[in-house]
C-alpha angles and dihedrals in degrees: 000000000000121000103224092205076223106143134044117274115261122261097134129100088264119147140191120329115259125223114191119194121187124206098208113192092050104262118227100247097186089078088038091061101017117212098214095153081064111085095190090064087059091051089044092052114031095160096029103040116123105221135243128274093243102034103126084195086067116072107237100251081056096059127101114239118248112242097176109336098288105043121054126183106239103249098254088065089063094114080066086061092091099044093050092036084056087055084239089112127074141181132208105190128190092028136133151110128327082234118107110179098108089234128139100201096036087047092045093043090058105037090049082050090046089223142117102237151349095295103061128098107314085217120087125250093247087055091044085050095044092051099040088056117068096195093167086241117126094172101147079213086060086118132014146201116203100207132058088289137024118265123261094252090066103067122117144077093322111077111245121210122227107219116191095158137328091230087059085076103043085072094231101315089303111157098190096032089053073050093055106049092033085059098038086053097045077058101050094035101045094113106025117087098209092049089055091049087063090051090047085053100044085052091058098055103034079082095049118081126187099183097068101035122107131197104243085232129354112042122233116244117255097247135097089264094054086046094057096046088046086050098050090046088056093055095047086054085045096057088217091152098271104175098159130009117191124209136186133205122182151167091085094138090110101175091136140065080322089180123231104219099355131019138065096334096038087055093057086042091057092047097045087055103041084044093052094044093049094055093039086052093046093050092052087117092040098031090101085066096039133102116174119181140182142206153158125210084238151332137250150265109292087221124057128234140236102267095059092253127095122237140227111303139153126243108079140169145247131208116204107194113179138117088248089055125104092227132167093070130078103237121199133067119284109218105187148253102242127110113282094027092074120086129213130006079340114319145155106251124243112246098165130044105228081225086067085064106039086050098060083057104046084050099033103034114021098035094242107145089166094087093145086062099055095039106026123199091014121104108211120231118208119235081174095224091153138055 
């Protein structure tokens, strides 16, 4: 990989790069991180239900895998093994947003806004973090989106830059027509600074080819998630002043034949974990400097319904993958599937609010202390996940 010498070096207070990855759709966590130690999921879920680790009516490929003798990964989630296993890999179940509507654009809306309600900052908590830290770096690829526009929790006073693919820049592999249009721009744009900021972008990765990049070990997988953690990956070898890469999944509405160990949701599942250990084989030599999270603005139903799918419900989790994280171990408190320990029409309560743990890494990893800032009017509570 080339080092493009393309941002400032860094004497600032700036800290790990953060990948982002959002689960859109609300994923059903409870078959994500499976409570098998919990009787009353197996009586909740009689068709869905991932088994236990130990069940010999179960054959063995079937079977959840044990985390620490209550929790247990769905199979399709194995490729995380290694990371967790490494105590880089971490999970904060039953956790979530204050927010209890049950909709997916109102829930998304506020937790990329990292607010309560309507009222709070327009702007999104990315863009908040990004302007309340001068990190000396003007990078116009600061901050990126990997999709045909920015997320919405990049939006602020920092430019954010939308990212569909590398290739897409290098015009089809043109050289004279890359010539072209490099040369017609620099015309148009001579005197305007943003203009020269998307040249400057176009010249960094005109050197950068993912086509032709492997993964020295675990290959990513061929989908446009595996695409955008092979990309960022590029950037962060390329030292082209990556400070935040922003990455969506979705397709996580699963009201329908959601499938328990193989189907729609164990498909996402399959692409969300060889996606992740791809990129957590390819950052060996980064991962010190490296913080990944996920999350989904909420969970689902504990029951499920009768059409062999889950609905919308409340109580989520979150994954922190990152050398600097205590892995190996499910924070948060679980608060139960009984009756009388669910919330709602029939959730999984919310024991953690998703901006606890943002927060400890605004503060811990990326050298933010103005956390009041970014969240306002929340005071953040510490699971100490990272160190």
């Amino acid at each position: 990989m080339p080092r493009l010498s393309f941002a400032p070096v860094n004497t600032a207070p700036r800290g790990d790069v953060l990948v982002v990855i959002f689960l859109r759709g609300a994923a059903d966590v409870l078959n994500m991180v499976v409570p098998h130690g919990e009787d009353a999921y197996y009586l909740l879920r009689p068709a869905l239900g991932i088994p236990r680790p130990d069940d010999s009516h179960a054959r063995k490929e079937e079977r959840s895998l044990d985390l620490d003798g209550f929790f247990g990964l769905h199979p399709a989630l194995q490729p995380l093994l290694d990371a967790w296993q490494a105590e880089q890999l971490a999970i904060i179940h039953a956790c979530g947003a204050p927010d209890e509507s049950r909709s997916h654009f109102k829930a998304m809306e506020l937790m990329e806004r990292g607010v309560d309600n309507e009222r709070g900052p327009a702007s999104g908590w990315i863009g908040r973090h990004l302007a309340a830290l001068n990190t000396g770096n003007s990078s116009p690829l600061r901050a990126v989106g990997m999709g045909a526009r920015p997320q919405r929790s990049l939006s602020g006073s920092v430019p954010a830059s939308a990212l569909l693919s590398i290739a897409d820049y290098h015009l089809g592999a043109d050289p004279r027509a890359l010539r072209q249009m490099r040369a017609a721009l620099s015309t148009v744009y001579q005197d305007d600074v943003l203009g020269q900021d998307t040249l400057s972008i176009m010249d960094a990765l005109q050197k950068l080819d993912p086509l032709n990049y492997h993964s020295p070990s675990t290959p990513y997988p061929d989908t446009e998630f595996g695409l955008a953690l092979k990309q960022t990956a590029m950037l962060i070898k390329a030292d082209v002043g990556l400070e935040v890469s922003a990455i969506d999944l979705g397709g996580w509405d699963t009201h329908f034949a959601q499938g328990s160990v193989s189907g729609l949701m164990p498909n996402l599942m399959q692409d969300l974990a060889g996606g992740l250990a791809a990129f957590h084989a390819d950052m060996v030599d980064h991962i010190s400097q490296l913080t990944v999270v996920t999350m989904s603005e909420f969970g689902r139903r504990a029951s499920e319904n009768g059409s062999l799918g889950t609905d919308h419900g409340h109580g989520s989790l979150m994954m922190l993958l990152g050398g600097s994280v205590h892995g190996g171990k499910v924070y948060g408190k679980w608060p139960g599937l009984r009756e009388g320990q669910l919330v709602g029409p029939g959730d999984l309560a919310v024991t953690t609010d998703y901006r606890d743990v943002l927060s400890e890494i605004l503060t811990k990893r990326l050298n933010n202390p103005a956390v009041h800032e970014v969240f306002p009017d929340h005071q953040p509570g510490m699971l100490n996940v990272l160190g």
